[in-house]
KOLDREN-499066 format. One line per field, with one value per atom (N, C-alpha, C): x negated, y, z negated; atom name; residue in three letters. Coordinates in steps of 0.2 Angstrom, whole numbers. Each point is the difference from the previous one (the first is absolute). Last residue first. Layout:
! residues N
east c(X; ...)
north c(Y; ...)
up c(Z; ...)
atom c(CA; ...)
type c(ala; ...)
***
This chain:
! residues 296
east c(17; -1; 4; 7; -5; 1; 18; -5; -7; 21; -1; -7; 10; 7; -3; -15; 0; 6; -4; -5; 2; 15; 3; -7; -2; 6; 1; -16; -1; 6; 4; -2; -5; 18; 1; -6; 2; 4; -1; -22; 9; 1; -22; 2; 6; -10; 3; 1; -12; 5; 4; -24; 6; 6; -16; 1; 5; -12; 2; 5; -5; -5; -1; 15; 0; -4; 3; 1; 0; -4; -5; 1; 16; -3; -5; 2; 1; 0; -6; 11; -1; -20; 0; 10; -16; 5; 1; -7; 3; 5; -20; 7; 5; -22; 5; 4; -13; 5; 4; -11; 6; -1; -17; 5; 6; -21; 4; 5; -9; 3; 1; -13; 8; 2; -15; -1; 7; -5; -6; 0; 18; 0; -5; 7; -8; 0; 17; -1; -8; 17; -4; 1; 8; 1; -6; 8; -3; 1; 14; -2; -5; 8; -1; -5; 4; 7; -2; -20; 4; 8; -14; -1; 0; 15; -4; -2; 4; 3; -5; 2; -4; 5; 3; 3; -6; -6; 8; 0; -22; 6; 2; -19; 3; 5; -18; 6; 3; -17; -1; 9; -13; 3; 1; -12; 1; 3; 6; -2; -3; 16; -7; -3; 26; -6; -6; 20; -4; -7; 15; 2; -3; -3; -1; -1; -1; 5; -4; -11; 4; 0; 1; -2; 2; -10; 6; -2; -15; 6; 5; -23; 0; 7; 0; -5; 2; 7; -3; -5; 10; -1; -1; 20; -7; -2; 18; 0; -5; 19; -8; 0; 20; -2; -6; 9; 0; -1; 0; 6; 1; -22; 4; 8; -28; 7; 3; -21; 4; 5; -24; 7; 2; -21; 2; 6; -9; 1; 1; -6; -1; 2; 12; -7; 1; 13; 2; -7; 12; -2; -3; 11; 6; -6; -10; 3; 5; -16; -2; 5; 9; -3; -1; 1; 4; -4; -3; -4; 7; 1; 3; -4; 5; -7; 0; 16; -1; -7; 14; -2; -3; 4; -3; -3; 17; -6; -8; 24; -3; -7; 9; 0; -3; 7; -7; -2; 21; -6; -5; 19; -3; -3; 8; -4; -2; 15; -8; -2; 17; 0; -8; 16; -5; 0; 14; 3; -6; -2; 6; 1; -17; -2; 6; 0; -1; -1; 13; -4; -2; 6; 0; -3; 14; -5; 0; 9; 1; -5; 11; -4; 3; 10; -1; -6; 3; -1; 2; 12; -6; -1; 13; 1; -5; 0; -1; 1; -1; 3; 0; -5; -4; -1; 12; 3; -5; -4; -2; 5; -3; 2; 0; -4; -5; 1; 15; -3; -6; 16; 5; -7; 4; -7; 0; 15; -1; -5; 1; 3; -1; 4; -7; 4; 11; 0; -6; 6; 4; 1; -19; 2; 5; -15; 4; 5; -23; 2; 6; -14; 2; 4; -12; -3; 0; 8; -4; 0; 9; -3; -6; 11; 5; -6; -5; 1; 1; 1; 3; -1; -13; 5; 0; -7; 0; 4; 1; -9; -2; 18; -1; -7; 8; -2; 2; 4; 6; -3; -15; 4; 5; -11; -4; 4; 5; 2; -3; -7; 7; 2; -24; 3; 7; -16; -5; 3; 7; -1; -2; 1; 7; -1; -18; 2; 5; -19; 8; 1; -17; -1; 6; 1; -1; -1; 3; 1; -3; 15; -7; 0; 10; -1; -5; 4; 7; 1; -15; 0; 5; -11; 7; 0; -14; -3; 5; 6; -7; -1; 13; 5; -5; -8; 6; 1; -13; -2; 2; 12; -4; -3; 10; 5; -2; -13; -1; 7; -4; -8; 1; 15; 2; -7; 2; 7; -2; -17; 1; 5; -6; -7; 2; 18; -3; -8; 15; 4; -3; -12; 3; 3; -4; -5; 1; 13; 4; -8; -1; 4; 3; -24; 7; 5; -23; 3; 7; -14; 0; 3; -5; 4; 3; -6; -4; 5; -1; 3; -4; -7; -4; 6; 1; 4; -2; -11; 0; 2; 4; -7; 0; 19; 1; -5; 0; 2; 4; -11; -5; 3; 6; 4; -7; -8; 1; 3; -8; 5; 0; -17; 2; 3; -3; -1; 3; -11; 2; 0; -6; 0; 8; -20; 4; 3; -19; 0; 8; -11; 6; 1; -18; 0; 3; 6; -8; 0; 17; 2; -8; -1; 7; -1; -12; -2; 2; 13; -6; -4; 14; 4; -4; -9; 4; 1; -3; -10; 5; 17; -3; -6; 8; 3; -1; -12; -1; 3; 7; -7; -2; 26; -8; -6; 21; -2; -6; 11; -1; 1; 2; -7; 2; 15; 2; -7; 5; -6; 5; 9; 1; -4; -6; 0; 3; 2; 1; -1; -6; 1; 2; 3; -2; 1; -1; 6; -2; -10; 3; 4; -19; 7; 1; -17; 1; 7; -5; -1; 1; 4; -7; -1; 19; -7; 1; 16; -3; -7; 12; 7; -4; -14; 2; 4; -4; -7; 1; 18; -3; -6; 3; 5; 0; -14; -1; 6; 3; -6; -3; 16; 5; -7; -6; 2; 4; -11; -6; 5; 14; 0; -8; 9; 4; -2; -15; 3; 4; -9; 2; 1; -4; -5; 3; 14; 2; -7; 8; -4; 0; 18; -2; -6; 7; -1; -4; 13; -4; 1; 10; 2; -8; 15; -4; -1; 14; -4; -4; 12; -3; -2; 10; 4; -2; -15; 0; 8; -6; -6; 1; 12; 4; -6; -2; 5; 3; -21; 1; 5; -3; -3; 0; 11; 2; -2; -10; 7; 4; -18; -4; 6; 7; -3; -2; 7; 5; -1; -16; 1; 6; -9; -4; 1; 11; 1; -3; -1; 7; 0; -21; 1; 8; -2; -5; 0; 9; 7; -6; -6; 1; 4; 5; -5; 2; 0; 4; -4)
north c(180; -6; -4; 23; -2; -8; 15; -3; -2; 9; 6; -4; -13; 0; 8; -10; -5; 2; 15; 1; -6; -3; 8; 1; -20; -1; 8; 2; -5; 0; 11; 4; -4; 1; -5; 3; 17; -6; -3; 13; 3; -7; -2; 6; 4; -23; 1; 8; -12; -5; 2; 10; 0; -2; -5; 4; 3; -23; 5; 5; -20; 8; 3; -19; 1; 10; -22; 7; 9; -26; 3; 5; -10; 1; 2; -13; 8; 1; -19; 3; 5; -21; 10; 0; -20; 1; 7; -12; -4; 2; 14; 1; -5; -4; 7; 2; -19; -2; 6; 3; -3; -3; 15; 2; -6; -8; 5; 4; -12; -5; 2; 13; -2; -5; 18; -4; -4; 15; 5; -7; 9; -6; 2; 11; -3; -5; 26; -9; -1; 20; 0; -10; 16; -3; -1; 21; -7; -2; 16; 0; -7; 17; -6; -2; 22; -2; -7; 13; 5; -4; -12; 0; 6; -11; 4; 1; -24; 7; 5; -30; 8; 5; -21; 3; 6; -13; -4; 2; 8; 4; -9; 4; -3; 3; 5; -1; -2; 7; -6; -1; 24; -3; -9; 29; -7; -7; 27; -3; -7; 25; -2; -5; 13; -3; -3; 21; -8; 0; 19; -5; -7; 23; -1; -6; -3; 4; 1; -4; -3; 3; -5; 4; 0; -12; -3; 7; -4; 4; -2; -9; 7; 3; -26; 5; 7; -21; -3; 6; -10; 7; -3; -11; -1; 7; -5; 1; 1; -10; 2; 1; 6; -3; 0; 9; -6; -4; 26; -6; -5; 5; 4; -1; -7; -4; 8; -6; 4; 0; -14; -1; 9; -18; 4; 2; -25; 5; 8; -30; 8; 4; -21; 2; 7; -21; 4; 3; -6; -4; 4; 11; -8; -4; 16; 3; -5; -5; -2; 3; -6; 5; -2; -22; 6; 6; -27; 7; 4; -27; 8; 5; -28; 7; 6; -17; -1; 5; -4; -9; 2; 17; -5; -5; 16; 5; -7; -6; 0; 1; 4; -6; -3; 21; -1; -7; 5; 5; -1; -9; -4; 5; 11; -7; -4; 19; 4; -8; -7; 4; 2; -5; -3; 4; -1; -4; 0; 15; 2; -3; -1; 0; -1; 9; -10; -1; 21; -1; -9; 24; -9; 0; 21; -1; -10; 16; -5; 0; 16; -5; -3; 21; -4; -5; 13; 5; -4; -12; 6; 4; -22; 6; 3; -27; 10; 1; -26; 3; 8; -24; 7; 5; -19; 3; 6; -24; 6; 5; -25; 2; 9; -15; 6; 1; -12; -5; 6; 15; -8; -4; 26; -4; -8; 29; -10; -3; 26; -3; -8; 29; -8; -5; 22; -1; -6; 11; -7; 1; 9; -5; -3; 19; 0; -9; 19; -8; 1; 16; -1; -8; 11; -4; 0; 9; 9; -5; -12; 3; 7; -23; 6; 2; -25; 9; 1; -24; 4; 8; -26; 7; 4; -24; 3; 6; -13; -2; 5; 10; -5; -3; 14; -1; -6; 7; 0; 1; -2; -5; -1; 20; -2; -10; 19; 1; -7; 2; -4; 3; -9; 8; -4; -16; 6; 7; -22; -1; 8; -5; -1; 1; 7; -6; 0; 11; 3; -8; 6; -5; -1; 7; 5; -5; 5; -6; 6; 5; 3; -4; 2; -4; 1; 15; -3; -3; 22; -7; -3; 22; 0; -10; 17; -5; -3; 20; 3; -6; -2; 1; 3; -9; -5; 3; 14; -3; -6; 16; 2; -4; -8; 1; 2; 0; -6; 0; 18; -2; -6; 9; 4; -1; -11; -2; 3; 5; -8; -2; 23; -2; -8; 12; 3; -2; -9; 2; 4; -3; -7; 0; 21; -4; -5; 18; -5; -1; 12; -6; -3; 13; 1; -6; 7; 5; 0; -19; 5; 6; -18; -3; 8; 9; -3; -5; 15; -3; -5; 19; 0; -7; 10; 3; -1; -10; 4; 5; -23; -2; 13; -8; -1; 1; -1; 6; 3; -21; 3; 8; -26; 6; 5; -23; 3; 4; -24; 7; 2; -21; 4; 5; -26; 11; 1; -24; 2; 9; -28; 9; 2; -18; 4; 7; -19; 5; 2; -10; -4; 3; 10; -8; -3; 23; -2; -7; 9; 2; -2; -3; -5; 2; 15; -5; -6; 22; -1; -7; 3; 2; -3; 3; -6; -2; 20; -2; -7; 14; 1; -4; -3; -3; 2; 8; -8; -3; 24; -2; -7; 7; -1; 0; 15; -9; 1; 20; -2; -6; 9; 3; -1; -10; 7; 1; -17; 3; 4; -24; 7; 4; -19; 0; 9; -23; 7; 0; -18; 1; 7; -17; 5; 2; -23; 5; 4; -23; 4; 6; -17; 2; 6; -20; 5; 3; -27; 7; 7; -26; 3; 7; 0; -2; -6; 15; 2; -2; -3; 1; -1; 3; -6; -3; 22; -5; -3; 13; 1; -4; -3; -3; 3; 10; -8; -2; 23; -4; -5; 7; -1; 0; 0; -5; -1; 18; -5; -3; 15; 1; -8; 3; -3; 2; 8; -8; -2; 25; -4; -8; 20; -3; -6; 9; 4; -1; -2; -2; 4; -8; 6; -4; -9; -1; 5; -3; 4; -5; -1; -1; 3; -2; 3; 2; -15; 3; 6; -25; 10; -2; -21; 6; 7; -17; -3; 5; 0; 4; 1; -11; 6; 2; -22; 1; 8; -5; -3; 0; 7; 5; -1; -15; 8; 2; -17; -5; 9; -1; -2; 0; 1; 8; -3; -16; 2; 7; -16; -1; 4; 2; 3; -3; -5; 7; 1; -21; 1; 8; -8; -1; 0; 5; 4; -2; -14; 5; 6; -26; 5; 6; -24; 6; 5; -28; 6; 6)
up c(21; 1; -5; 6; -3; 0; 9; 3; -1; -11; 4; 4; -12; 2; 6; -18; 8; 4; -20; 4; 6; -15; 1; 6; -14; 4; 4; -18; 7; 3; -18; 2; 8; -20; 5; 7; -17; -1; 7; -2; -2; -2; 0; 2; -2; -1; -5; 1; 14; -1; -5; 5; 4; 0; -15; -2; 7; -6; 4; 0; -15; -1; 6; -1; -7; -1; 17; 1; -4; -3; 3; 0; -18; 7; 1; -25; 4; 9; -18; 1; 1; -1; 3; -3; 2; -8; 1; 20; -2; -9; 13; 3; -3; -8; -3; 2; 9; -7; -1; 21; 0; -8; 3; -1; 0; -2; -6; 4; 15; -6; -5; 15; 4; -7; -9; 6; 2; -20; 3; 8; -20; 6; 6; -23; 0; 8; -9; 2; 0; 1; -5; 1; 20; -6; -5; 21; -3; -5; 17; -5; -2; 19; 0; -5; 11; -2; -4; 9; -6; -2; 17; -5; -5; 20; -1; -7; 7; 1; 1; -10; 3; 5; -24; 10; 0; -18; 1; 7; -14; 5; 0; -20; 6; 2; -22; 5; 7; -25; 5; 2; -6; -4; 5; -6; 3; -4; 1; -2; 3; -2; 4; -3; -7; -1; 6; -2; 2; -5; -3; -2; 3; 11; -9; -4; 25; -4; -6; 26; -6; -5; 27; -2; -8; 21; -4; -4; 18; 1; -5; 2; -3; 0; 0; 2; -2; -6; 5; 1; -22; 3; 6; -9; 1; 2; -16; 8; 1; -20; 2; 9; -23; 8; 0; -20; 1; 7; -1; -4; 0; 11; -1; 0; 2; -2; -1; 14; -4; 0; 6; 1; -4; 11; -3; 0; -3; 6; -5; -3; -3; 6; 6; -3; 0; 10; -4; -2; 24; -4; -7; 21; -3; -7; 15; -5; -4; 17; -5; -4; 23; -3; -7; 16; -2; -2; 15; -6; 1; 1; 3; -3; -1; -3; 4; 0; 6; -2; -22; 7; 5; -14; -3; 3; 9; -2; -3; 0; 7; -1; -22; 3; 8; -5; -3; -2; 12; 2; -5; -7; 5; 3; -17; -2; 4; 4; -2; -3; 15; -6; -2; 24; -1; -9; 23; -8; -4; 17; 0; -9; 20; -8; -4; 23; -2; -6; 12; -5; -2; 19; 0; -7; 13; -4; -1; 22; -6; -7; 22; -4; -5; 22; -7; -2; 21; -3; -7; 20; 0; -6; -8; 6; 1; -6; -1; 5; -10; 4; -2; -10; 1; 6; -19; 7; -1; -10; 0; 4; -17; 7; 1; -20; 2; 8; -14; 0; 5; -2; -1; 1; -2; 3; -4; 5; -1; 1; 2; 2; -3; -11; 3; 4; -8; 9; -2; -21; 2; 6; -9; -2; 2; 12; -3; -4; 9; -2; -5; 21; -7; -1; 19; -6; -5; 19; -4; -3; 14; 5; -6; -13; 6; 1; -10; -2; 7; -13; 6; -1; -10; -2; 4; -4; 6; -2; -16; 2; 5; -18; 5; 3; -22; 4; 5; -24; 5; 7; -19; 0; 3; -1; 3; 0; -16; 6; 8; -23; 0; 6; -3; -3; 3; 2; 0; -5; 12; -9; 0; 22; -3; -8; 18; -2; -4; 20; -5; -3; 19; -6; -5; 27; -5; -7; 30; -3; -9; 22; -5; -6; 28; -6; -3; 16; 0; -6; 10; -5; 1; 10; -2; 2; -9; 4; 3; -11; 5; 3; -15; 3; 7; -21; 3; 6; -12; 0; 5; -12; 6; 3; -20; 6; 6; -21; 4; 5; -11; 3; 3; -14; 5; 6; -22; 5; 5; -12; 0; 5; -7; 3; -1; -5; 5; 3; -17; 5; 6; -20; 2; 5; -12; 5; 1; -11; 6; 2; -17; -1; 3; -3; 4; -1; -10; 1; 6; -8; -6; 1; 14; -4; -5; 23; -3; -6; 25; -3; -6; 17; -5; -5; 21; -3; -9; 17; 2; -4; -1; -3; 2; 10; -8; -1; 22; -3; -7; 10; 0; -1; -5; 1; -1; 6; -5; 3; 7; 2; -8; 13; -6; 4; 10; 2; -8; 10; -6; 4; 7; 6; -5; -9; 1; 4; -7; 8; 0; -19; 2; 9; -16; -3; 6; -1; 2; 0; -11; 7; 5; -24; 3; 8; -12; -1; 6; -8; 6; 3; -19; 7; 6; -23; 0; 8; -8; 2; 3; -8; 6; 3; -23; 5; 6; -18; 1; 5; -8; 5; 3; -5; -5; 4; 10; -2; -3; 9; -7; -2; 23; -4; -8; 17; -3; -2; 18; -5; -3; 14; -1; -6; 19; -7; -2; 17; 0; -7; 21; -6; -1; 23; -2; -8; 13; -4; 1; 7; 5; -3; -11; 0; 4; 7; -4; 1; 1; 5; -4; -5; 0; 6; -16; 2; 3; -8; 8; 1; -24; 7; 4; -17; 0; 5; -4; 2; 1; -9; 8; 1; -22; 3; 6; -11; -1; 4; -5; 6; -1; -16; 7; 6; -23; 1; 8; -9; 3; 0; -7; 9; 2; -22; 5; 5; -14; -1; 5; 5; -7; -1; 18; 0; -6; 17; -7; -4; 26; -4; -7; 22; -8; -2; 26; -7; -5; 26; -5; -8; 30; -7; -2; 22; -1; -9; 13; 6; -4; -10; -1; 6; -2; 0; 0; -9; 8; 3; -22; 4; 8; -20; 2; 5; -10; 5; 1; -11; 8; 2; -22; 5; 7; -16; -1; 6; -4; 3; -1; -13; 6; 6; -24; 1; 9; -11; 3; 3; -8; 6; 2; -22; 7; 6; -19; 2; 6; -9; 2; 4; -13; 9; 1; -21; 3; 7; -14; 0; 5; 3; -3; 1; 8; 3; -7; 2; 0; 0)
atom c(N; CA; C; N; CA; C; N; CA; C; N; CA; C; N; CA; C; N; CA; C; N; CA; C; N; CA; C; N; CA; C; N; CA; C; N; CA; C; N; CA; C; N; CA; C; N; CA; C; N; CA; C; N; CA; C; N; CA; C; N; CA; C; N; CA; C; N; CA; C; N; CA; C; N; CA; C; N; CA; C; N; CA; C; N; CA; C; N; CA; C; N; CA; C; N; CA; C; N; CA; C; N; CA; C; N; CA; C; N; CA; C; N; CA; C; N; CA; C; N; CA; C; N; CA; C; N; CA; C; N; CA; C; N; CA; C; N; CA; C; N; CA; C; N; CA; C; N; CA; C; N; CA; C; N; CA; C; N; CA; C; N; CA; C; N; CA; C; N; CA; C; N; CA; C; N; CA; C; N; CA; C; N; CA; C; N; CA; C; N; CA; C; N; CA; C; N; CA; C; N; CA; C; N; CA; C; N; CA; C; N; CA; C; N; CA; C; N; CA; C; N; CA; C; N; CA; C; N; CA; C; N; CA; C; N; CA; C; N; CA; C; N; CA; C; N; CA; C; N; CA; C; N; CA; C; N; CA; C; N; CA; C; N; CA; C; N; CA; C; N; CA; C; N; CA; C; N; CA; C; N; CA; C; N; CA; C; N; CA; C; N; CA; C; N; CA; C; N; CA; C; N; CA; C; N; CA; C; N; CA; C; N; CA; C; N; CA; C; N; CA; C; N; CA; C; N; CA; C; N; CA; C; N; CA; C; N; CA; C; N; CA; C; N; CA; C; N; CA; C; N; CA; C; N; CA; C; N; CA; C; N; CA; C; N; CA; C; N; CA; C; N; CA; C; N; CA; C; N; CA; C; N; CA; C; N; CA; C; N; CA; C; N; CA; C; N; CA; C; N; CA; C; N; CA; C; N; CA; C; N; CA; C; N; CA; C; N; CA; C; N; CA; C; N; CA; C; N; CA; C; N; CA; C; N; CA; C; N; CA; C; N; CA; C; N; CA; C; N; CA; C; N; CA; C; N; CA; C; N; CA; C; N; CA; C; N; CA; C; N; CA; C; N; CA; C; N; CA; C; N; CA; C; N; CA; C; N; CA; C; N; CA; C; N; CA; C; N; CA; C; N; CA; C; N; CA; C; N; CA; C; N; CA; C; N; CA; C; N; CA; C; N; CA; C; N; CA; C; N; CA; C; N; CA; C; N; CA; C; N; CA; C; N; CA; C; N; CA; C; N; CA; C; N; CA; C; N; CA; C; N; CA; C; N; CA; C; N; CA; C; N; CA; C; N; CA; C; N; CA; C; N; CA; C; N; CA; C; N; CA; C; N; CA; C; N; CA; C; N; CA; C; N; CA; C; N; CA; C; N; CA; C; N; CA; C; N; CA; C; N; CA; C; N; CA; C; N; CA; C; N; CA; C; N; CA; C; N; CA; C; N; CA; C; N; CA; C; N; CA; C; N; CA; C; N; CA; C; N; CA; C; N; CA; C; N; CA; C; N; CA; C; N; CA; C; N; CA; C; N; CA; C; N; CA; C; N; CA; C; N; CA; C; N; CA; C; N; CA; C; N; CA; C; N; CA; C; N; CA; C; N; CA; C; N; CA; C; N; CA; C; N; CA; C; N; CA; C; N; CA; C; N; CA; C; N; CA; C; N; CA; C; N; CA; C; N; CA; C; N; CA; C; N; CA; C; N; CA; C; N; CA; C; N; CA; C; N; CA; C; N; CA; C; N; CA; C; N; CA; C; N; CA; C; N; CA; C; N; CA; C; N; CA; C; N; CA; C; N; CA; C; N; CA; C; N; CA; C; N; CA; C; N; CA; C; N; CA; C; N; CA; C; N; CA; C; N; CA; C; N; CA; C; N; CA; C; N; CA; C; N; CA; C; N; CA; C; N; CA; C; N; CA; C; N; CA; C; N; CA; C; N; CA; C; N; CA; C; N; CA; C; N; CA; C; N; CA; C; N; CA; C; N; CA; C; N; CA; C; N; CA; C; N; CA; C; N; CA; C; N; CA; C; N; CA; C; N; CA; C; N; CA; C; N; CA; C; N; CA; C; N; CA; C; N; CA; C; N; CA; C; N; CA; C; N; CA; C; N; CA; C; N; CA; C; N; CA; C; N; CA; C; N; CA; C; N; CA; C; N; CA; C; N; CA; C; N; CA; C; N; CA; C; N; CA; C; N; CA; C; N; CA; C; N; CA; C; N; CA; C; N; CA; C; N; CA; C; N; CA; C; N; CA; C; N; CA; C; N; CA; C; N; CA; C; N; CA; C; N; CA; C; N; CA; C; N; CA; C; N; CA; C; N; CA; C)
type c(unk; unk; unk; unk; unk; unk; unk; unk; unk; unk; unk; unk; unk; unk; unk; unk; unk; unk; unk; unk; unk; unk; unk; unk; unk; unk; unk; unk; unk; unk; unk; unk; unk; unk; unk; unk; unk; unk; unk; unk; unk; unk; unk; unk; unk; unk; unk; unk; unk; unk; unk; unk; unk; unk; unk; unk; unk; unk; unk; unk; unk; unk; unk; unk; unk; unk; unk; unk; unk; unk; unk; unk; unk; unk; unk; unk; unk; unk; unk; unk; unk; unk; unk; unk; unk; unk; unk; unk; unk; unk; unk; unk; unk; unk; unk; unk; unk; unk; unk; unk; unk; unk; unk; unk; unk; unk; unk; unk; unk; unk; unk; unk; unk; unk; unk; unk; unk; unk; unk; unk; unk; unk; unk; unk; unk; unk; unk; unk; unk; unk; unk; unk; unk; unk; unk; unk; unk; unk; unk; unk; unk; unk; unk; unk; unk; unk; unk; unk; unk; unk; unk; unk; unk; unk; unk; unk; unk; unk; unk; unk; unk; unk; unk; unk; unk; unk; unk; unk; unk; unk; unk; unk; unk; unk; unk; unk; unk; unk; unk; unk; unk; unk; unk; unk; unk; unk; unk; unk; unk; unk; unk; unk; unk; unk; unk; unk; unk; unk; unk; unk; unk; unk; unk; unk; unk; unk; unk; unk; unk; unk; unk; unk; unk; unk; unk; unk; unk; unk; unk; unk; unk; unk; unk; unk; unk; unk; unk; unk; unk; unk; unk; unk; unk; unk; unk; unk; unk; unk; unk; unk; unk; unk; unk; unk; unk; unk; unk; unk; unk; unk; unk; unk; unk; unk; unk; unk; unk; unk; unk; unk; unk; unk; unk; unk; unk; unk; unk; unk; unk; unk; unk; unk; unk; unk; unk; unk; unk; unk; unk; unk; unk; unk; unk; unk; unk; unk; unk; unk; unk; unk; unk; unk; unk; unk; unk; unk; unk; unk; unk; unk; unk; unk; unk; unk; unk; unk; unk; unk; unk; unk; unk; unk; unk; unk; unk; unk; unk; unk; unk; unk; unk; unk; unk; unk; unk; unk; unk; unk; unk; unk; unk; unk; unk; unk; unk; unk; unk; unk; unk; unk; unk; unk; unk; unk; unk; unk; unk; unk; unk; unk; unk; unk; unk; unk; unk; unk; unk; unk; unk; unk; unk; unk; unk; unk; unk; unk; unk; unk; unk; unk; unk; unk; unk; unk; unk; unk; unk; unk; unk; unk; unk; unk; unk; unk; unk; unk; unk; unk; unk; unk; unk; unk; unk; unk; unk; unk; unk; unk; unk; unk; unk; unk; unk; unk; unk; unk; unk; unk; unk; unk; unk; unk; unk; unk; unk; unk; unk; unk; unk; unk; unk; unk; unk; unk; unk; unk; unk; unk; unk; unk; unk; unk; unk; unk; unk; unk; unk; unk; unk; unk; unk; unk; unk; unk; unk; unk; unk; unk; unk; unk; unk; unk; unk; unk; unk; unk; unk; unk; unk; unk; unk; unk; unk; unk; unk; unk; unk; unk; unk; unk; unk; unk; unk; unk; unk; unk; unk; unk; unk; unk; unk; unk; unk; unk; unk; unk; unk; unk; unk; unk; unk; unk; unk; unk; unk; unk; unk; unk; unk; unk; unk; unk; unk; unk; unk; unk; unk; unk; unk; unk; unk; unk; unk; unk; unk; unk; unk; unk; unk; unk; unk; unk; unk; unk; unk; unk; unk; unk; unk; unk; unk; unk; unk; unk; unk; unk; unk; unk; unk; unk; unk; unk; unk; unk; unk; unk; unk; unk; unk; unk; unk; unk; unk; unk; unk; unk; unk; unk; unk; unk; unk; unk; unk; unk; unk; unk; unk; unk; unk; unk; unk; unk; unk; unk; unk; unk; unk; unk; unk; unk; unk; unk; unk; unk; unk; unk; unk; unk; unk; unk; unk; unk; unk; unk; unk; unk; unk; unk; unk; unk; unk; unk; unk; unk; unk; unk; unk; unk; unk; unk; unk; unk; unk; unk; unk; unk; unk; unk; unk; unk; unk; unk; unk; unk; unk; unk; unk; unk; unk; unk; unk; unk; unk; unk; unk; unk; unk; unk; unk; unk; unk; unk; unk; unk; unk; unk; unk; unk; unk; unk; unk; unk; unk; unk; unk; unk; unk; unk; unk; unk; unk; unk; unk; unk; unk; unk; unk; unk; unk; unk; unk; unk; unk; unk; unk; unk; unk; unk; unk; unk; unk; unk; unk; unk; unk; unk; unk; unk; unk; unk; unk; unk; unk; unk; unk; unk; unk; unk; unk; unk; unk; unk; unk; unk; unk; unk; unk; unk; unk; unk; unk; unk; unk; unk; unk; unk; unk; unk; unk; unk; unk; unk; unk; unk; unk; unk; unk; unk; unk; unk; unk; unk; unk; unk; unk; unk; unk; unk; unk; unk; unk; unk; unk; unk; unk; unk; unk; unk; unk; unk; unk; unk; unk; unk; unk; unk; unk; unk; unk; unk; unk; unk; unk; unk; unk; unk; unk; unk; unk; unk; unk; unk; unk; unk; unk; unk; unk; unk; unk; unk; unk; unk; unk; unk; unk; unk; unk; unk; unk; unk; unk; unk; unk; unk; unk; unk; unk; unk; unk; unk; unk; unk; unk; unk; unk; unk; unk; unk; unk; unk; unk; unk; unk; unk; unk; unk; unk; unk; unk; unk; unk; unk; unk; unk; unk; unk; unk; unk; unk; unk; unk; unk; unk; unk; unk; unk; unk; unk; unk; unk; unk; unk; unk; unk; unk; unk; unk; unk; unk; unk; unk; unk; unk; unk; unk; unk; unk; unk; unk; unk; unk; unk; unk; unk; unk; unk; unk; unk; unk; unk; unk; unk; unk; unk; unk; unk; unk; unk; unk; unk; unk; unk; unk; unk; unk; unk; unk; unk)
***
């Protein structure tokens, strides 16, 4: 009997290949984070022994951790990745920062990754998203239907009876695909385990320099965090759960300094991943409202 892990990865594989062969002109989000090495394992796996036929996209706001751009790069080298980064260059312009604007999420991420979509004009945008992750995200589809201005409206998703697909568009709509769909932050580092997958060193736990402020830790990365009265500056041994922008994306206090420490810790964790993305907690119902206005 086949493991729950090979269950996955054959459906994630049986995901990509039955909608690919339908795209006329498809894209995979590179987010650099676990799920996304995990959704290029799986393009590997799909299209070998031949190289993956996708174009990669990695949306920059300039406020990803540093580790993870070296990260980026690396990958895109290593893999011969034909990888475009897009950044809202008349946000970066207007100087849109975590700190001085409340709509940067909405404009260096939604409004960046729409330009972006609509410049390559994409059909199928394959994406790591996984159902456990946030509770909007749980009403997903594998094949999610977005309108001409990619937005996602929940009761137009279509059926998908035994993963039978209707991938059928009008001019100037897509799809978002998510093979990962059934997979839990625990079979990602399980996978992560079995197929030796490098990830960003931040998912793993050490001394780092940090400034807790109201009980939140946020890595210093660099000179632009700007800091209160009240922070603390301190080093302190932590790990990231999820990567983001690192002024929004809180770290943990943990020892799971390697892949088997973490999956025990995920095993006794009762807190989401999503737990210390501080975007997610914005307004009320605050995801659901960004994928509705076309955030991944």
């Amino acid at each position: 009997m086949k493991s729950a892990l090979l269950n996955l990865e054959d459906e994630s594989i049986s995901i990509v290949r039955d909608t690919y062969r339908n795209a006329e002109n498809p894209v995979v989000l590179y987010s650099i984070g676990k799920d996304s090495s995990v959704l290029l394992h799986i393009f590997k796996k799909a299209f070998y022994p031949c190289n993956i036929p996708v174009k990669f996209l990695h949306i920059d706001t300039g406020w990803k951790f540093s580790e993870m751009i070296i990260f980026r790069d690396k990958v895109k080298k290593e893999y011969n990745l034909n990888l475009d980064v897009f950044t809202n260059d008349q946000g970066r312009k207007n100087n849109v920062t975590p700190f001085n604007n409340d709509k940067y999420t909405d404009i260096m991420k939604t409004e960046a990754l729409k330009n972006a979509l609509t410049l390559g004009k994409y059909d199928f945008i394959y994406g790591g998203a996984r159902r456990d992750e946030e509770a909007s995200r749980s009403k997903e589809k594998v094949l999610s239907h977005r309108n001409k201005f990619h937005v996602w409206e929940p009761r137009n998703q279509r059926i998908e009876p035994w993963y039978l697909f209707n991938t059928n568009l009008i001019e100037g709509e897509s799809f978002r695909v998510f093979p990962l769909s059934n997979w839990t932050e625990l079979n990602i580092f399980e996978y992560i385990k079995q197929e030796n997958i490098e990830i960003v060193d931040l998912y793993f736990a050490k001394k780092r320099k940090v400034v807790k402020r109201r009980n939140q830790i946020f890595l210093l990365d660099d000179n632009r965090f700007p800091i209160e009265q009240t922070d603390e500056i301190k080093e302190m041994i932590v790990r990231f759960r999820t990567l983001g922008c690192y002024p929004l994306t809180a770290g943990v206090e943990s020892n799971a300094k390697n892949i088997n420490q973490i999956i025990k810790e995920l095993r006794e964790s009762q807190y989401s991943e999503r737990s210390g993305r501080l975007i997610d907690y914005d307004k009320e119902g605050s995801m659901e409202l960004k994928k509705r206005e076309g955030y991944f």
